[in-house]
N, C-alpha and C positions, 0 to 999 in steps of 0.2 A: 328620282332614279330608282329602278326597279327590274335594270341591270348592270348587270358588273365583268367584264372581260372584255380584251378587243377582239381578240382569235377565239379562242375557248369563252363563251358566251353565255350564262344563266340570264334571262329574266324568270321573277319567279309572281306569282298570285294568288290571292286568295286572304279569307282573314280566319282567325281561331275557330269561332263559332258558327262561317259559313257553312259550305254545302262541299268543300274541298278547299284542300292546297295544293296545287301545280307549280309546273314554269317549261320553259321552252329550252334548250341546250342545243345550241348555234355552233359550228367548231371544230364537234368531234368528229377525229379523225376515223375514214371510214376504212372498215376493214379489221376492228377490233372486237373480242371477242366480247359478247356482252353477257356477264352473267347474272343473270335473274337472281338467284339466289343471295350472291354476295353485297348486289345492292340491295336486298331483303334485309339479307342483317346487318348493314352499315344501317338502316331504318330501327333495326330492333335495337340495337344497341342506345337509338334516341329516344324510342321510346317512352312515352308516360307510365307509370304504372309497373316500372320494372325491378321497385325493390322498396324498402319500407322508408326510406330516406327520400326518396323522389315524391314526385303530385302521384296521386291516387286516381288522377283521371285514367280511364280504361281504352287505349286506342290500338287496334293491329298495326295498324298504318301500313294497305296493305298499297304497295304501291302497283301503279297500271302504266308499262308504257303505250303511248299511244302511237307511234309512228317512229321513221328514222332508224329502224332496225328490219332486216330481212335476215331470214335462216340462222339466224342467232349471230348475226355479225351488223356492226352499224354502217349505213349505208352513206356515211358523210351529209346527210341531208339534217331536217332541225327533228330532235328527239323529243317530242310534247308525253307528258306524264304527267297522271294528276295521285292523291291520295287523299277519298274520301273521310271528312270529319263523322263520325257514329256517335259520338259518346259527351255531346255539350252538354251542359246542366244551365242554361243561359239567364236562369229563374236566381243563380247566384249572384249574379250581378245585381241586380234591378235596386239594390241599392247605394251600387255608385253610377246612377243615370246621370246625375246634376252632380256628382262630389271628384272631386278633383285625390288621388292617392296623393300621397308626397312623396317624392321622388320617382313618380312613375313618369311615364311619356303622356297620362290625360291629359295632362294640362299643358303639353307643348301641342301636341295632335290637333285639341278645340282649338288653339288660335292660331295655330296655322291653316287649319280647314276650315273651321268654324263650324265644324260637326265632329266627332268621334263615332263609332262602335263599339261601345261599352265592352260588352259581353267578352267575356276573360281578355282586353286591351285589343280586341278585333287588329288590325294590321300589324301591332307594335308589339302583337303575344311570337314570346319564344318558339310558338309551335309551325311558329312561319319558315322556321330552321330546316323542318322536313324538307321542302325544295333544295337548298346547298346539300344536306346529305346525299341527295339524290342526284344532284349536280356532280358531285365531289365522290361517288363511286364511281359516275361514270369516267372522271377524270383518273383515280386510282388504277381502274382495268387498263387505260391507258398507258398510264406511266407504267406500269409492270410490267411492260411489252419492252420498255428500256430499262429495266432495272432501278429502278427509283423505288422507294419505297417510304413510307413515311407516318409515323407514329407519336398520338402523343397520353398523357398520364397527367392526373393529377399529383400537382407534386406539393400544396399545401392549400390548406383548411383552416380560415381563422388563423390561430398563432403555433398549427401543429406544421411543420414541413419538414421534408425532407435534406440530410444534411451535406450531400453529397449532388455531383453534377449528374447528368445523364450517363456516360459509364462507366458508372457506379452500378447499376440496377442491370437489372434482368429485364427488358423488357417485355419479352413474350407472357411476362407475369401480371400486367396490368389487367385484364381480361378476367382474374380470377378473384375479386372482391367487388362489391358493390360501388366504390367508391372510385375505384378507378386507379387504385394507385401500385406499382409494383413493388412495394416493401409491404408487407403482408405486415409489420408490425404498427406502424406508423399509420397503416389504411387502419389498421380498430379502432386505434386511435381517435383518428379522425371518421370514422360511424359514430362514436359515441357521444363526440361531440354535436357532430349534425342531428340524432335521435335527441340530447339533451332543447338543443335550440328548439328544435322543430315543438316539443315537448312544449315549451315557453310561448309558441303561437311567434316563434322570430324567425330571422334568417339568418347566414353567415356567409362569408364572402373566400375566394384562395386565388389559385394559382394553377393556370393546367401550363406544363411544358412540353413544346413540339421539337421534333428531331428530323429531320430530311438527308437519308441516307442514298448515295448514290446518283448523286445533282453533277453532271459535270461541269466544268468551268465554263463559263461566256453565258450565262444568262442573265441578264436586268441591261438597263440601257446607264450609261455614263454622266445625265444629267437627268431629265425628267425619268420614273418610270423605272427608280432604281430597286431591285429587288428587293431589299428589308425595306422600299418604302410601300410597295405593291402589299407585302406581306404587312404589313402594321396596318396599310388601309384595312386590307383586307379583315384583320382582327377585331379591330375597333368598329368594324360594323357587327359584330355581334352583337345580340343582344347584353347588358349588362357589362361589357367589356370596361374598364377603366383604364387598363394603362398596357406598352408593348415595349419589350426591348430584345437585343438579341445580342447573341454571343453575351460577353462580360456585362455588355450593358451598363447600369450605374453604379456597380460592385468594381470595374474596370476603374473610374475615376481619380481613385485615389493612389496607381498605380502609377512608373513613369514609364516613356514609353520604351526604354531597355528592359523593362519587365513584361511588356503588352504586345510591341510587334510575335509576331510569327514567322522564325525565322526559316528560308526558303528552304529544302534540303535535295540533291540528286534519289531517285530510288530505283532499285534495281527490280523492284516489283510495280512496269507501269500499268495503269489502268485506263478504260477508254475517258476517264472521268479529268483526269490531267496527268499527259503522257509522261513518265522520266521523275517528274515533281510532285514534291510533297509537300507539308511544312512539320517544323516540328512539336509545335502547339497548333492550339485552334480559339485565339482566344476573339479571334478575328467575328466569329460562329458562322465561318462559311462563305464570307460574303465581305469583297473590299473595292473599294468606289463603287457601290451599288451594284456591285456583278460576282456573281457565282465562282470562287474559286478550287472548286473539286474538292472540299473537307466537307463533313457533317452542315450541315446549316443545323443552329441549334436554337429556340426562344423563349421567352415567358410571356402567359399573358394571363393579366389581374383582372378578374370578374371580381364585380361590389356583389353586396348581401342582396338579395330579391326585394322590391320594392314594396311588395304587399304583404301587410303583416296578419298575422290573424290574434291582432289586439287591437285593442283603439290607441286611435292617434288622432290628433287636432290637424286640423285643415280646412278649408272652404266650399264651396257649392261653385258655380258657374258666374253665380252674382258678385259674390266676395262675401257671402256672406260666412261668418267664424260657422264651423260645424266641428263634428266628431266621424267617426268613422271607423268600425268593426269588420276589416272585408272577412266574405264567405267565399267557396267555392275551395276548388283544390288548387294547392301550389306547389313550387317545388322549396324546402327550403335551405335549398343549396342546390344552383345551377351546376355545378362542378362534373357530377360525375356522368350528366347527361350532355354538356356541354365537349367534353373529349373528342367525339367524333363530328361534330360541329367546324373545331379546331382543324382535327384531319382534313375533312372537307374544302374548308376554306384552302387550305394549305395546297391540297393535290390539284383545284382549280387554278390558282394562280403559280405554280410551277409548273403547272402543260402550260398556262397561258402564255411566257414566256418562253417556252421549253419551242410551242409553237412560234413566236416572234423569231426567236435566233433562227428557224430552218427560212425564215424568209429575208435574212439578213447576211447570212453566211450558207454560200454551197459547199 
């Protein structure tokens, strides 16, 4: 599978060390403003090469649309855009042709295809990510035509996090450290840690948290197709993702449920988002029988350490035979802070995608 939406639609292609990464965007709605710019810097913000804690690979990543857009408005038809790879070093590899990393995708890749693309993990490199960002601005311009909006921050590093829920913070403040996080003390923290690791030739693993402000009520379906399960698929295909919950999640557990419900309340301030009603917690995060109920949607999601180290490790060849293993080339050692707008991405794609299901479900 190589696409993901039913209405709002990404296929995406290309591998690390090709000649590009593209994908096609099926969906969008025509008639919205498309700004060149902003999908620029949703690209820059993923960029390689954008702080000393990230890979050192050098990319613009300048993206080209190719079609699906007239006079600076989309024209509902399919949006094709590619973004030229410049900067491979593909001579880094050439020593894991035949070696299998541990716990990388080589060795699920070779035997499921019975080939690979070595060269920085060809299909299975994070850099394939470019297409969803590009996907996932364009869903973004979208949604801000209704009022949605949606952000998310590193909210821990290793064993450094953040102590408080979402707001708590500042958002508009993530944007202003390397690392992605909007507590400017807890973000040094966590650089110094990632500069330590990286130092040691390892990796370290956190936590980015998304927020979806301004979602109104009646989105996901009541059996299959239920929003936080759209949204968890949606997570767990990133790359490195290990785990997704939302609202209280498994912190909620231990609670009974006269502590946990959200209890309904009348409001004298309605919004188009859920008219008259409100609740008066949200421990719910937004979302109860799989459908959108007008609060914040709120989530976590756990990215493990980078799989390639820049030390040895034991492991095998193609044959089984015992080897060693030193990788070269650039990494990042610590997804995290380029990972944030990943998150967003994904995020803004499957809330139009639904956003678009309800308008053909309900006039």
């Amino acid at each position: 599978m190589n696409t993901t939406g039913r209405i709002f639609r990404l296929t995406t292609f290309g591998e690390s060390h090709g000649e590009a990464i593209g994908g096609v965007v099926d969906g969008m709605p025509a008639g919205i403003d498309i700004d060149l710019d902003f999908i620029q810097q949703e690209l820059n913000r993923r960029r390689p090469g954008q702080s000393s804690i990230t890979t050192s690979r050098q990319e613009q990543d300048r993206v080209e649309l190719l079609s699906g857009v007239f006079e600076g408005k989309s024209t509902g038809c399919p949006i094709g855009f590619i973004v030229r790879n410049t900067n491979q070093h593909s001579n880094d590899y050439d020593n894991m042709r035949d070696v299998f990393r541990p716990s990388h995708a080589d060795f699920t890749y070779y035997y499921k295809y019975g080939t690979r693309d070595h060269r920085g993990g060809g299909r299975s490199s994070a850099r394939i990510t470019i297409s969803r960002c590009v996907a996932g601005a364009l869903a973004k311009l979208a949604l801000r035509q209704v009022g949605i909006s949606i952000t998310a921050y590193t909210s821990q590093v290793g064993d450094i996090a953040l102590d408080d829920d979402y707001t708590q913070y500042d958002l508009t403040q993530t944007e202003t450290n390397v690392v992605r996080c909007p507590d400017a003390k807890k973000a040094a923290e966590m650089i110094r840690l990632i500069e330590e690791v990286k130092a040691a030739g390892d990796t370290i693993g956190g936590i980015i948290t998304g927020v979806v402000k301004g979602c109104p009520a009646g989105l996901g379906e009541p059996e299959f197709g239920k929003l936080h399960a759209d949204l968890g698929a949606a997570m767990l295909s990133i790359n490195a993702v290990k785990g997704f919950e939302y609202g209280e999640g498994f912190r909620g557990v231990t609670q009974r449920g006269s502590e946990q419900n959200d209890i309904f309340l009348p409001t004298s301030h309605p919004s188009p988002h859920s008219p008259h009603i409100t609740t008066a917690t949200n421990h719910s995060g937004g979302i109860q029988g799989g459908i959108s109920n007008g609060q914040d949607i709120y989530f976590r999601v756990a990215f493990k350490p980078v799989a390639t180290l820049l030390q040895e490790q034991q492991t095998v060849d193609k044959d089984g035979k015992a080897t060693t293993l030193t990788a070269r080339g650039r990494h990042d050692p610590c997804v995290l802070p380029r990972a944030v707008p990943v998150v967003e991405a994904m995020t803004a794609m499957t809330i139009l995608d639904h956003l678009l299901l309800q308008k053909t479900t309900k006039l």
